[in-house]
Phi, psi and omega in degrees: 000141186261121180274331183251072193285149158078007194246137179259302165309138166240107189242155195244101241289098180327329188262278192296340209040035171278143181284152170304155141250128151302100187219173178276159223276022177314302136022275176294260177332317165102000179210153194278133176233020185131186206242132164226159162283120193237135136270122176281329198315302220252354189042042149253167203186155179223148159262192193245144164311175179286117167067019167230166151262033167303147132295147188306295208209226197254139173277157194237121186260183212319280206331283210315310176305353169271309188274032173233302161317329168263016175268303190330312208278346153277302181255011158269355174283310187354306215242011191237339195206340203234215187294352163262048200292127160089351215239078206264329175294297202288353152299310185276004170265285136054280201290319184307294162318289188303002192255321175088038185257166162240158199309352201249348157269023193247081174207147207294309167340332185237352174303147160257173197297005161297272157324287227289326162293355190252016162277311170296320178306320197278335197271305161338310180307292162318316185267337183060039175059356146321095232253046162270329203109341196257177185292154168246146146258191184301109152294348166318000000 
């Protein structure tokens, strides 16, 4: 069986450690949105930037894809509606500080379910559950 078509990269599964197959995420999805990397062992998988074989992030198995959907779900009104409007580098540098990460490792994309709860914790703390994203104050 050809584990990489068209990949240049060899990449390997975070849980089982077993090599990837490149395939299209049809695979997955039932329809094509592009090529990602899978593990069958573990069904877990990440997709590529557009027109590379880069990984998005990390693969990712269910648990992780929920708990990367709920940091998204937090931390896209930020840079999308709220005090970072439009400026999404500067939320994640933002998170980056507050995480005690350096910036070039702060991306939801690369968190394990550890990070991504203590990303929600911290944008929740701040926002006081707003759900633009901007600060609150104390009612007190």
């Amino acid at each position: 069986m050809k584990r990489r078509t068209n990949s240049l990269r060899k990449v390997y599964c975070d849980y089982c450690g077993r090599e990837t197959e490149y395939v299209d995420s049809k695979v997955i999805y039932g329809k094509s949105y592009g090529k990602i990397y899978l593990c069958r062992n573990c069904m877990a998988y990440v997709g590529v930037h557009k027109a590379t074989d880069k990984p998005l992030g990390r693969l990712a198995n269910a648990e992780l894809r929920n708990w990367k959907k709920a940091a998204h779900a937090v931390f896209d009104p930020l840079w999308k509606y709220g005090r970072f409007r439009g400026h999404r580098n500067a939320a994640y540098a933002w998170l980056a500080q507050k995480m005690g990460l350096p910036v070039e490792k702060t991306h939801i994309g690369m968190f394990d379910v550890g990070q991504c709860r203590k990303a929600i914790e911290i944008i929740e703390k701040e926002t006081k559950g707003d759900r633009y994203g901007r600060y609150q104050k104390d009612p007190r």
